[in-house]
Kinemage of the C-alpha trace (Angstrom):
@kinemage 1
@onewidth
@group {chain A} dominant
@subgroup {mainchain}
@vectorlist {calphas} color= white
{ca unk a 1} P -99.225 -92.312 -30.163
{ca unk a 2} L -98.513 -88.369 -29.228
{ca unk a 3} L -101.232 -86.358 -30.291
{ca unk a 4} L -98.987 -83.462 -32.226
{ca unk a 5} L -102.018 -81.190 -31.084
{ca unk a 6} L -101.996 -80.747 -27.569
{ca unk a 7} L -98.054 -81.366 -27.240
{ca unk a 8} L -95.154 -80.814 -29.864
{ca unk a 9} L -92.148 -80.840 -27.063
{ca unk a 10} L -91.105 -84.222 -28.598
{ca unk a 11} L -89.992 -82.263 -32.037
{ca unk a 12} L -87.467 -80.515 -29.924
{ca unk a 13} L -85.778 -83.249 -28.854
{ca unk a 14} L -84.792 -84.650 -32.729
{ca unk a 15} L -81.415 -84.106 -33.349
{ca unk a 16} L -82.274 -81.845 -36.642
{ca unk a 17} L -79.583 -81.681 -39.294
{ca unk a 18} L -78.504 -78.594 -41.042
{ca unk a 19} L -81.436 -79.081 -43.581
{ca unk a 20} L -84.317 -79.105 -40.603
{ca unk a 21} L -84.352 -82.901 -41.451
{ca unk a 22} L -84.109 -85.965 -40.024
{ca unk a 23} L -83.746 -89.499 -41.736
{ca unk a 24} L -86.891 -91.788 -40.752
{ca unk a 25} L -86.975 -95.717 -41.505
{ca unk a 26} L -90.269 -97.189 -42.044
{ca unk a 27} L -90.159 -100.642 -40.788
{ca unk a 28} L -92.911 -103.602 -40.826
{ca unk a 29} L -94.949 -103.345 -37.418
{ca unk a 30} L -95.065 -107.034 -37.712
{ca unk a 31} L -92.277 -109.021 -39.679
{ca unk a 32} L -89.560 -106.441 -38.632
{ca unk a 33} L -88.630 -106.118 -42.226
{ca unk a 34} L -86.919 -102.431 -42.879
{ca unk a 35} L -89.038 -101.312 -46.055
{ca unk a 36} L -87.707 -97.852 -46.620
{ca unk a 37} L -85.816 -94.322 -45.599
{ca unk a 38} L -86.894 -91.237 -46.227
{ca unk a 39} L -86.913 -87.390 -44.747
{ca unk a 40} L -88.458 -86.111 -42.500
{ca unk a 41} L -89.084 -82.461 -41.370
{ca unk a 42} L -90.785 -80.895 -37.924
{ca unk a 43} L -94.396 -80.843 -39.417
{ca unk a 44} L -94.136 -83.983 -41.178
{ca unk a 45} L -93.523 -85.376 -37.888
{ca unk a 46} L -95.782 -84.003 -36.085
{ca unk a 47} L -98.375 -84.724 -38.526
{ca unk a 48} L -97.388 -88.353 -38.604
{ca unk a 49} L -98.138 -88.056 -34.917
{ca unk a 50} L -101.347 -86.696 -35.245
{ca unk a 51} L -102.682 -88.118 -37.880
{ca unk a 52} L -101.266 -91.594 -37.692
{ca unk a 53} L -100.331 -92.344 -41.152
{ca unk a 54} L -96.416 -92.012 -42.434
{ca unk a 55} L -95.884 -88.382 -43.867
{ca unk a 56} L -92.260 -87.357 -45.193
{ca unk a 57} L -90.615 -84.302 -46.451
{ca unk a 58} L -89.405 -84.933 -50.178
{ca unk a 59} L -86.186 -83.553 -50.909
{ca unk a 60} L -86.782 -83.686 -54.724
{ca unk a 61} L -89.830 -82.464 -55.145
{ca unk a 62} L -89.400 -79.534 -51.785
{ca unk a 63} L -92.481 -80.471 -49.937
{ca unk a 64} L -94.443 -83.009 -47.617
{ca unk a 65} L -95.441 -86.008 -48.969
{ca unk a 66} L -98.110 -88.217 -47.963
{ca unk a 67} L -97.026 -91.598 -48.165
{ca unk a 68} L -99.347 -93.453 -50.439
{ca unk a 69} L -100.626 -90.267 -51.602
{ca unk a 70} L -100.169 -91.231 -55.064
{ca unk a 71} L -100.213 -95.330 -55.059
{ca unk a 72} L -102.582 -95.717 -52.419
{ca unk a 73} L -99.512 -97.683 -50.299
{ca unk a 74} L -99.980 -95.775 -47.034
{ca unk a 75} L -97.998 -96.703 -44.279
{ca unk a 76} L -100.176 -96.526 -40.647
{ca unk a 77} L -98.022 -95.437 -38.189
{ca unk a 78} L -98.046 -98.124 -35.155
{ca unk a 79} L -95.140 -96.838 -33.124
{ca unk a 80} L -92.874 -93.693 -33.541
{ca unk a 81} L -89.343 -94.080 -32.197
{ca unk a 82} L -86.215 -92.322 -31.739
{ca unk a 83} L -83.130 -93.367 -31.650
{ca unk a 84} L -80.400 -93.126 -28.723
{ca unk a 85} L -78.450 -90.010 -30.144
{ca unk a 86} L -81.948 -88.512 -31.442
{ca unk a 87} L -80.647 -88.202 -34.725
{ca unk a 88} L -82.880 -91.048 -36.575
{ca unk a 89} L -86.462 -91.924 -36.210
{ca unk a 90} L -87.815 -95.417 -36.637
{ca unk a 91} L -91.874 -95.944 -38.001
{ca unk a 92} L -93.131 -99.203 -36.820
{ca unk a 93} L -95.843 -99.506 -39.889
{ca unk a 94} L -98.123 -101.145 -41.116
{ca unk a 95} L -97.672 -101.320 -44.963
{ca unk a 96} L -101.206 -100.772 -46.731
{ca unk a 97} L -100.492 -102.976 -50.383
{ca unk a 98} L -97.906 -104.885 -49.510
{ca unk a 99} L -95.569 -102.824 -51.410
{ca unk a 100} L -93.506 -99.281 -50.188
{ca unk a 101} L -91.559 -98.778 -53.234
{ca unk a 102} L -92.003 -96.635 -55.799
{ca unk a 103} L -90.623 -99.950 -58.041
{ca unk a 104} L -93.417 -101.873 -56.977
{ca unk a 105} L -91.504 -104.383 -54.501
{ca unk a 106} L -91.852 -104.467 -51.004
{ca unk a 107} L -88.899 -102.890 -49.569
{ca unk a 108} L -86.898 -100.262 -51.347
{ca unk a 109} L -83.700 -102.531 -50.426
{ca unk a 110} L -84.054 -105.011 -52.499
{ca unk a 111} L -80.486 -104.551 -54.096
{ca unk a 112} L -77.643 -106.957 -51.903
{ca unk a 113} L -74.208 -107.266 -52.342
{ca unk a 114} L -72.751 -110.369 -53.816
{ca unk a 115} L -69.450 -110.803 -55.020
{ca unk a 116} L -68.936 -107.498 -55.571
{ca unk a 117} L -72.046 -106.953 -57.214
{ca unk a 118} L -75.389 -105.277 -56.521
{ca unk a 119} L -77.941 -108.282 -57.422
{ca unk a 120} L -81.668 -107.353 -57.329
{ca unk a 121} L -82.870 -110.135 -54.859
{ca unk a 122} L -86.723 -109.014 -54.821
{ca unk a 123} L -89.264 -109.553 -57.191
{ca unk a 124} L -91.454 -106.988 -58.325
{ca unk a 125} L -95.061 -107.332 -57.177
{ca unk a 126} L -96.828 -104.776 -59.515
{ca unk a 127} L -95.495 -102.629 -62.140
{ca unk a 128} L -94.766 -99.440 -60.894
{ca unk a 129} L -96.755 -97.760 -64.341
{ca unk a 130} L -99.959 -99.552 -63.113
{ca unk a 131} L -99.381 -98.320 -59.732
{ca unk a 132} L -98.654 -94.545 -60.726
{ca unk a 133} L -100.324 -94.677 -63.869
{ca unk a 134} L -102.737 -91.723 -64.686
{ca unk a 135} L -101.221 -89.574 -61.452
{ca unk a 136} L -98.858 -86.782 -61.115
């Protein structure tokens, strides 16, 4: 992994969108299974790179977020890529809990398609007020 320390060139070479973000999918070092999307912005970045656990920029709430900050689900960074038009970046993770959604499942896609429906097709492991409960 880049240590963002001694060398932040690689920021400059993400495809930034208006915002000063760039969408980042957190995927399972392991089982290949895609567990989430968020934002990320040039410090969150470089902090996941120097710190080696998944930080994000939260739209909602207007600042970085540690993932697992409030669960204790952190995502450990294996591998940070980019993708061919630099416009995406792709965290090869490992998923501390088993679960990265805020719904207490293990991917945040758990809704599919099915005849013209969105189905919930994942169960949930732990309820999400157990997980949160207590925290701000």
């Amino acid at each position: 992994m880049t240590n963002a320390d001694t060398s932040t060139s690689f920021i400059d070479q993400v495809s930034w969108n208006s915002d000063g973000l760039v969408p980042a999918i957190a995927q399972d070092f392991e089982t290949g299974r895609v567990l989430m999307m968020a934002w990320m912005n040039r410090e969150s970045l470089a902090l996941t790179a120097s710190e080696g656990y998944a930080v994000y920029w939260s739209r909602s709430r207007n600042k970085l977020w540690r993932k697992g900050e409030s669960s204790g689900h952190l995502q450990q960074v294996r591998e940070i890529r980019l993708d061919c038009d630099g416009d995406t970046v792709l965290l090869l993770v490992e998923q501390q809990g088993g679960i990265a959604c805020h719904t207490g499942r293990a991917s945040c896609f758990y809704n599919l398609l099915q005849d013209g429906e969105w189905k919930e097709n994942q169960p949930v492991l732990r309820d999400p007020e157990s997980i949160y409960e207590g925290k701000a």
